[in-house]
C-alpha positions in Angstrom: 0.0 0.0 0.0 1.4 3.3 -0.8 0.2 6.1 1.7 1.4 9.4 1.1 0.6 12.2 4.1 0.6 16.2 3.3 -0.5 18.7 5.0 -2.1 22.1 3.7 -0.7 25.3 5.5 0.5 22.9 8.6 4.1 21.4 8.6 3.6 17.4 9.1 5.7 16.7 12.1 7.1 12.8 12.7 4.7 12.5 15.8 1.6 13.7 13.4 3.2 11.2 10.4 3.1 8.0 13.5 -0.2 9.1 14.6 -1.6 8.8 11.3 0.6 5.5 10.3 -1.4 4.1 13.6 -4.9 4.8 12.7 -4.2 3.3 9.3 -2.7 0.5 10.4 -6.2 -0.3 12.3 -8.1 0.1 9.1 -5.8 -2.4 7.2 -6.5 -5.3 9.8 -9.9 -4.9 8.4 -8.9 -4.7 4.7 -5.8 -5.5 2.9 -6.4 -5.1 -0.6 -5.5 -1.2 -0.7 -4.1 0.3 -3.9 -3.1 3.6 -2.7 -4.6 6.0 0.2 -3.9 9.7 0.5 -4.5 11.5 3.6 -4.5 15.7 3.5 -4.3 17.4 7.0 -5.1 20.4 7.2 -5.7 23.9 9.5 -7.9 26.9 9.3 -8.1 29.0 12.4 -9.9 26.3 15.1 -10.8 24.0 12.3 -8.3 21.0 11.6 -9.5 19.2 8.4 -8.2 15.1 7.5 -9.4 14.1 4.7 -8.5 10.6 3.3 -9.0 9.0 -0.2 -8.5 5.1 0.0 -8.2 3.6 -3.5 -9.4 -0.3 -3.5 -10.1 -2.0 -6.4 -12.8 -0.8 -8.3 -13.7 2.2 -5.8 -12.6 5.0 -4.4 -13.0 5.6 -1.0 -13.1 9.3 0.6 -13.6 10.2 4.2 -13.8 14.1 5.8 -13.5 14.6 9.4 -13.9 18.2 11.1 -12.3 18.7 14.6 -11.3 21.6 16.9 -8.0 19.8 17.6 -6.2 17.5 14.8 -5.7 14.5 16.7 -9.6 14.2 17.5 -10.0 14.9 13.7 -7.5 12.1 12.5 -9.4 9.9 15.1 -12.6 10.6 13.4 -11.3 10.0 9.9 -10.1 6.6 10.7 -13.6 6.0 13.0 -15.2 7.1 9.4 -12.7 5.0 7.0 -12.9 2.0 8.8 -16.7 1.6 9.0 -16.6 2.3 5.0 -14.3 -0.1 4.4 -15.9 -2.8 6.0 -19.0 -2.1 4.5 -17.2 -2.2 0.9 -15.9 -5.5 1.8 -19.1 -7.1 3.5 -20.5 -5.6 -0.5 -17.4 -7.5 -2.7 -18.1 -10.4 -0.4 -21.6 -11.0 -0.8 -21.7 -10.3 -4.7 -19.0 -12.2 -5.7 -18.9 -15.9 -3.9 -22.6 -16.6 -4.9 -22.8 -19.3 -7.4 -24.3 -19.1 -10.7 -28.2 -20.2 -10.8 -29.0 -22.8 -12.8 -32.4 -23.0 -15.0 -33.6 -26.3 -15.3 -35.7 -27.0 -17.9 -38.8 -28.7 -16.9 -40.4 -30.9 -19.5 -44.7 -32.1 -19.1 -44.6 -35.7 -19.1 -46.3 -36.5 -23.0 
């Protein structure tokens, strides 16, 4: 998985970087098949923004948490991400280990 973590007028610091490695890590116990997932941080006055974009195969998964302090916010995001990706999996799961349904032909006895 390739994770790649920026930040938009904020500096991403190595605790911030760990933080969010963490919460990701939690969401990848779930679900393994990730492509590539960018996470944006970011600060306006007393509003810390994470957003994350999760690409899985065939979908694209994006997430938005709002928070007065950032590490609530990254907490929320990975609260968010994780209940979406289970809910793609349960989806990919159901859908694609059915078996194919038969039509049988019924013939009237002559």
């Amino acid at each position: 998985m390739n994770l790649s973590i920026s930040g938009r007028h904020l500096e991403v610091t190595p605790a911030i970087r760990e933080y969010v490695l963490n919460k990701m890590a939690r969401v990848l116990r779930h679900f393994d098949n990730v492509i590539d997932t960018q996470v944006i941080l970011s600060v306006e006055r007393l509003r810390h923004t994470a957003d994350v974009t999760m690409r899985v195969r065939g979908k694209d998964i994006h997430c938005q948490a709002v928070d007065e302090n950032l590490y609530a916010a990254i907490d929320l995001l990975a609260d968010k991400l994780d209940r979406q990706v289970i809910k793609y999996k349960n989806k990919s799961q159901d859908y694609s280990h059915e078996p194919a349904k038969r039509q049988e032909i019924i013939t009237a006895p002559q």
